[in-house]
N, C-alpha and C positions, 0 to 999 in steps of 0.2 A: 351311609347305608341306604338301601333303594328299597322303597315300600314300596310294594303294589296292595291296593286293595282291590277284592274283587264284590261287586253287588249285583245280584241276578233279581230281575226284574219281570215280573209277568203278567199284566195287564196294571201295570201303577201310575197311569199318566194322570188319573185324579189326587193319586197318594204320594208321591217322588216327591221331596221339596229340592228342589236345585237347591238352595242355598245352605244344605246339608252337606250336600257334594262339594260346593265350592270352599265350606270350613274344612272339612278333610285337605283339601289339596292345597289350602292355603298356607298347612308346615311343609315347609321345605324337605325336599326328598321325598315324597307322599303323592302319590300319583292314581287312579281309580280305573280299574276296568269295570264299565255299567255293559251287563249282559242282557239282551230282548231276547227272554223265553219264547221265542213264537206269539207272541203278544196280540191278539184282537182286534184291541184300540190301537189310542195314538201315541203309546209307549216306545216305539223304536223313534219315532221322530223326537220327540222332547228328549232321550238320550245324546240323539243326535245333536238337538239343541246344544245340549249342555256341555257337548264338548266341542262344539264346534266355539267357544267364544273360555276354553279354559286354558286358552294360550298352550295346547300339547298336554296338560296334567292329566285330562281324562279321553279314555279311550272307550266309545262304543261299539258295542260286537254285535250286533242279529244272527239269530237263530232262525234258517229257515222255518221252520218247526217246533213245537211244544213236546220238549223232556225231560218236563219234571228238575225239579231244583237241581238234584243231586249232579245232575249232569251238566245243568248251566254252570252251576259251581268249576265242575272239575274242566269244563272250558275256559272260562278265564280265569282259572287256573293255570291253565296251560299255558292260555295265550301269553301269560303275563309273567312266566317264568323267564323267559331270552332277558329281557331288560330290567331284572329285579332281585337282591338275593335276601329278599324277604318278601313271602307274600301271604294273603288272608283274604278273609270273607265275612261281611257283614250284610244284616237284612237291610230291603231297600226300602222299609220303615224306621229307620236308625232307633230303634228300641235302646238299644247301645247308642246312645247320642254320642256326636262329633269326638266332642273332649276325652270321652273316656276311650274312643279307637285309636286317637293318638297320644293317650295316657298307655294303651298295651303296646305301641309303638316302640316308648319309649323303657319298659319293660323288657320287648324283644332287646332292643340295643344293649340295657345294663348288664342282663342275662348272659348273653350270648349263648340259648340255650335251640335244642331244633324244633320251639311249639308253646307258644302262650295261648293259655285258653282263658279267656273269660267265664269271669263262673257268677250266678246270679244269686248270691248271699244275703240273707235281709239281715244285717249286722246294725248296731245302733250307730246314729249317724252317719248310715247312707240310705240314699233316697230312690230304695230298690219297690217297686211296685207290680207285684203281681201275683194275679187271681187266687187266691186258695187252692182250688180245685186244679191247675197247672201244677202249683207249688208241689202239691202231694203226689200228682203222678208222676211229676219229675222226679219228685225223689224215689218212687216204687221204679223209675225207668233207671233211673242212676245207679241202683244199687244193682239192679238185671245185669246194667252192662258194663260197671266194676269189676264186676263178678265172669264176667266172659272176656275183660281185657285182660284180668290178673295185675290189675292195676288199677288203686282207689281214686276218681274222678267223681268229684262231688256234680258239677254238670256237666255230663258229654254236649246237651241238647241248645246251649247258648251259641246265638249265632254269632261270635266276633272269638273268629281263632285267625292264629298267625303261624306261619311256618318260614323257617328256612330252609333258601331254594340252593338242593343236593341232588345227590343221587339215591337218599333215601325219601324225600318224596318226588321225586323220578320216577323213584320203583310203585310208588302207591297210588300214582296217577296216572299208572301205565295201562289199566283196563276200566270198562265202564263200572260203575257202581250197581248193584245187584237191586240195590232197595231205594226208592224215593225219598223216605221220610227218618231214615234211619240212617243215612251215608257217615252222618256224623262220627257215629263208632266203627263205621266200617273204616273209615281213614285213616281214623288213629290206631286202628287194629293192625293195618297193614301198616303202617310206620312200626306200631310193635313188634309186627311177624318179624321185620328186617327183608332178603329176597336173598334168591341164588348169589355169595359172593360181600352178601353187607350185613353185618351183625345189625341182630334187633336192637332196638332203642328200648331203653330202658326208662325207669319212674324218673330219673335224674333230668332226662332230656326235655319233660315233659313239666310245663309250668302253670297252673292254675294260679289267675289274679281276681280275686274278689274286685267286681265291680263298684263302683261308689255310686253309679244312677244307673239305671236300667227300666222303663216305661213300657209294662204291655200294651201295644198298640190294638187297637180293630181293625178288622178285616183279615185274621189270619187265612192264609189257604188249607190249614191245615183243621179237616173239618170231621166229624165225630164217627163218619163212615170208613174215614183214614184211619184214625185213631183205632178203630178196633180192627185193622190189621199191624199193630205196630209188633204186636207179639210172635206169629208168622214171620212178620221182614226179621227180626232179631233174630230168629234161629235158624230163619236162611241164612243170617250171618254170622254168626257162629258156627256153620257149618264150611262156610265160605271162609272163613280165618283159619280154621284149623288146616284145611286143605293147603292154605297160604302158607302156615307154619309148617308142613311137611315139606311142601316143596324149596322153601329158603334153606332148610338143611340136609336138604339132599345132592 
């Protein structure tokens, strides 16, 4: 089985550790698209570095332009779909360290299901670290958008999901994403809708694995001006899923 992983990158040339990159692509079948969000600094070049010396594993993409995650995502995404029949996306602070991206890896393979999601559980005896004050909005956001998928997802918002590459997420990364900060449900929304012709995906398809380490890193982008539009972007997407569900059964 052919992993692609994808990591979108937008000003991280003091943050990127190359030797993050090169433990991912050191299991066999595992290969990384690093995406330059329109980057500043000297982010496109130390991507470029980094693939330039990983013997074909990792592929850098530039972005002429800065747009927002949601969109880097859904481009190496894209890009990485021809040569891969699994792929994902993890932050380019590996918050999700190395081991456990290719712990969901190997998850995806046993499964054989269309979507492992990483979920950030503080259960006894793992070594899950993060803030209080995330902890509890995550879970006021979790329950929001549970409730608007019709399907209980303890984290939509952890960044280390996987999919298998179909024609239902063909169908879900067939248009730009509406919202920056929120794409994450909008994805899986549209994997649930299904599209003109492909039944919706159901709870079955969709696999939540409690993480064993997960580290909140600094310097998120994600900053408290954002935050207090996240409520807006959510019911623009809910409005945008429904729309999506009429049209898949028409």
């Amino acid at each position: 089985m052919r992993v692609t992983w994808v990591i979108p990158c937008f000003n991280e040339a003091k943050r990127l550790d190359p030797s993050q990159v090169e433990s991912l692509v050191a299991e066999s079948g595992v290969s990384v698209v690093l995406v330059d969000d329109g980057s500043k600094d000297e982010t496109l070049s130390l991507l470029e570095a980094i693939a330039a010396r990983s013997h074909g594993r990792v592929r850098a993409l530039g972005l002429p332009k800065n747009v927002g995650k949601a969109e880097a995502v859904r481009a190496g995404l894209r890009a990485a779909m021809p040569s891969a029949d699994v792929v994902g996306y993890a932050d380019a602070d590996f918050a999700t360290p190395p081991h456990e991206l290719l712990r969901l890896t190997g998850e995806m393979r046993r499964r054989g299901v269309q979507a492992v999601l990483g979920s950030r559980v503080a259960l006894a005896g793992r070594d899950i670290h993060r803030s209080p004050m995330r902890h509890y909005l995550g879970r006021a956001f979790g329950t929001v958008a549970s409730w608007m998928l019709s399907v209980v997802i303890y984290d939509t918002q952890c960044g280390a999901k996987l999919f298998k590459v179909g024609p239902h997420l063909e169908a879900a990364l067939d248009e730009p994403f509406g919202s920056r900060w929120v794409f994450d449900v909008e994805l899986l929304g549209r994997l649930l809708a299904g599209a003109p012709g492909l039944a919706p995906l159901g709870s079955g398809d969709i696999v939540e694995v409690p993480l064993e380490a997960w580290k909140d890193v600094g310097g998120s982008k994600l900053k408290l001006s954002a935050m207090a539009k996240v409520p807006f972007e959510l019911a623009q997407v809910a409005r945008r899923l429904e729309t999506r569900r009429r049209r898949a059964l028409s």
